[in-house]
C-alpha positions as CSV (number, residue, x, y, z in Angstrom):
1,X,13.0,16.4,44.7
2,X,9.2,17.0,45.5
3,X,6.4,14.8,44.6
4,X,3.3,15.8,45.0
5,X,-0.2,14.0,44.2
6,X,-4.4,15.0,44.2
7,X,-6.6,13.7,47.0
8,X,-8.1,11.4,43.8
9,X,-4.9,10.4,42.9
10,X,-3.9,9.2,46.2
11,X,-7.2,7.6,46.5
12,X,-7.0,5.7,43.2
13,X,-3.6,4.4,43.8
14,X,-4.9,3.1,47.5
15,X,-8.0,1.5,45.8
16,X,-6.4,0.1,42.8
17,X,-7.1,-3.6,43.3
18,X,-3.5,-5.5,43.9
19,X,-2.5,-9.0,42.5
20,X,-3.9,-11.5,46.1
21,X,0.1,-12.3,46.1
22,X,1.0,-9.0,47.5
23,X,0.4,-8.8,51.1
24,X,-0.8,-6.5,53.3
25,X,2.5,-6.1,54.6
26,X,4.0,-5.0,51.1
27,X,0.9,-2.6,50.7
28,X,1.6,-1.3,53.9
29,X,5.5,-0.7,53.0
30,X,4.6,0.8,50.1
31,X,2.0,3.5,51.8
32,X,5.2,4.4,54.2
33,X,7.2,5.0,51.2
34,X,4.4,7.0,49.7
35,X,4.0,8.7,53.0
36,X,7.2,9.7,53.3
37,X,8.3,11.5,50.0
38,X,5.9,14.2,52.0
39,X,8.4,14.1,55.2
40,X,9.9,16.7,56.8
41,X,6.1,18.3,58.0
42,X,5.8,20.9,60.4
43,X,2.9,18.9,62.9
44,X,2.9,22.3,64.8
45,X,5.7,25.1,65.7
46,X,7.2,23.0,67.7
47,X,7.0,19.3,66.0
48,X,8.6,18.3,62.9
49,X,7.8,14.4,62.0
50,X,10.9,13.0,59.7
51,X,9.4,10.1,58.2
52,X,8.1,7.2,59.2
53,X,10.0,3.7,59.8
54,X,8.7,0.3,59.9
55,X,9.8,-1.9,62.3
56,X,8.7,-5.9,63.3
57,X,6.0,-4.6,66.2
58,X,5.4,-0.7,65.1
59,X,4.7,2.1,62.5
60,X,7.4,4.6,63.8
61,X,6.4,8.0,63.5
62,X,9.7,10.0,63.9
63,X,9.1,13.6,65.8
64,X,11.6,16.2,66.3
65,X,10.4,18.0,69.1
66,X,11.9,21.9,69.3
67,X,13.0,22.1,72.8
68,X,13.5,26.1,72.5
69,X,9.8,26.1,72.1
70,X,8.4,23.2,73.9
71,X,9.8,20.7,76.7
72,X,9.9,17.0,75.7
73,X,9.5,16.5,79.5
74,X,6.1,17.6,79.5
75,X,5.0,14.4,76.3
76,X,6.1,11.9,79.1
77,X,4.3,13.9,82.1
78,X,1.2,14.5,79.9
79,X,1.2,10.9,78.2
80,X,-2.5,9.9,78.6
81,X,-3.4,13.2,77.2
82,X,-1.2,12.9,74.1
83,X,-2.1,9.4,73.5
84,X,-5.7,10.4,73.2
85,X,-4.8,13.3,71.1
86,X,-3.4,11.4,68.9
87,X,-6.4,8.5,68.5
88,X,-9.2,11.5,68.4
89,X,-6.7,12.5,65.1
90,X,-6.3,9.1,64.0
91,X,-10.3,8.9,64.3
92,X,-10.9,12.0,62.2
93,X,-8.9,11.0,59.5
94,X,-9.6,10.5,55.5
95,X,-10.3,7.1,54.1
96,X,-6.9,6.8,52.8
97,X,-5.6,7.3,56.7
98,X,-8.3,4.0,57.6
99,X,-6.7,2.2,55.1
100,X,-3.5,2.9,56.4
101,X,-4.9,1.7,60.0
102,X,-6.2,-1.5,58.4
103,X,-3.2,-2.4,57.0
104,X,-1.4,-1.9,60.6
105,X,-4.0,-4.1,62.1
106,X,-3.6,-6.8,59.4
107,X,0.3,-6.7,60.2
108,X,-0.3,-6.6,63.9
109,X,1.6,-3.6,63.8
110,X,1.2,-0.7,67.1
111,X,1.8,3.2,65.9
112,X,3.8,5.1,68.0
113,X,4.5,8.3,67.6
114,X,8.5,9.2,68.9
115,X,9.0,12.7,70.1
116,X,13.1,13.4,70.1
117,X,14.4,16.3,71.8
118,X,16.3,18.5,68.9
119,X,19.2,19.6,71.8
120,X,18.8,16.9,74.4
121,X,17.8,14.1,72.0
122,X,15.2,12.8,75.3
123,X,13.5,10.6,73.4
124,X,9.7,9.5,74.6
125,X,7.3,6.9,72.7
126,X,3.5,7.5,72.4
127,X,2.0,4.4,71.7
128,X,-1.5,3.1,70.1
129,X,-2.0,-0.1,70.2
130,X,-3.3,-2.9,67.4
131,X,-6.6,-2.9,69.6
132,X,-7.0,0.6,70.1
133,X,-6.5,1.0,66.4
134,X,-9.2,-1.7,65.9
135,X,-11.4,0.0,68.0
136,X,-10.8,3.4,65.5
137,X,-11.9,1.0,62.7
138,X,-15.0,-0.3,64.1
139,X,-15.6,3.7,65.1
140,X,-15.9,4.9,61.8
């Protein structure tokens, strides 16, 4: 099954204004959902992200990483230059995407992004932090 929603409507149903007794938690579960009904997504020809899973300190980003193409080695030897990769993206992102980033901050939750080898299953964790994401959200 495929759902598939406008840049409006995704903007309308992140700005509709929800009862004070649902947390930012719950709107942040609910985004995940939302964000996931578009998972599998090529990220490039040689990372696919699954879906995304919420756990107690982090939004998961699951990547599988194509190790005929690429090697996963290379995410944990170039880590610094992924990590700020991944916040200049963050950064650049639509209004809907901030919201997403306040809602992790709120929660006190990190994003990390989790590249999996597809043959060797090596798994390695890119991680931005509550601050660094508070540091997007006061750069924008």
């Amino acid at each position: 099954m495929e759902c598939e929603l406008t840049t409006e409507e995704l903007k309308e149903i992140l700005n509709t204004d929800i009862s004070s007794s649902q947390s930012d938690l719950t709107k942040l579960k609910t985004q995940i959902e939302m964000a996931n009904l578009q998972f599998p997504s090529k990220a490039s020809e040689e990372i696919t992200i699954e879906k995304i899973l919420l756990s107690n300190e982090s939004v998961i980003y699951l990547c599988r990483v194509d190790e005929d193409a690429y090697d996963i080695n290379l995410i944990e030897e170039n880590h610094d230059v992924a990590k700020q990769g991944i916040i200049k993206e963050l950064s650049n992102q639509s209004q809907p995407t901030q919201l997403f980033i306040k809602y992790c901050t709120n929660c006190n939750r990190n994003i990390v992004y989790r590249y999996i080898g597809n043959q060797s299953d090596t798994q390695y964790d890119v991680v931005v932090t509550v601050p660094e994401l508070e540091e997007i959200l006061k750069n924008k």
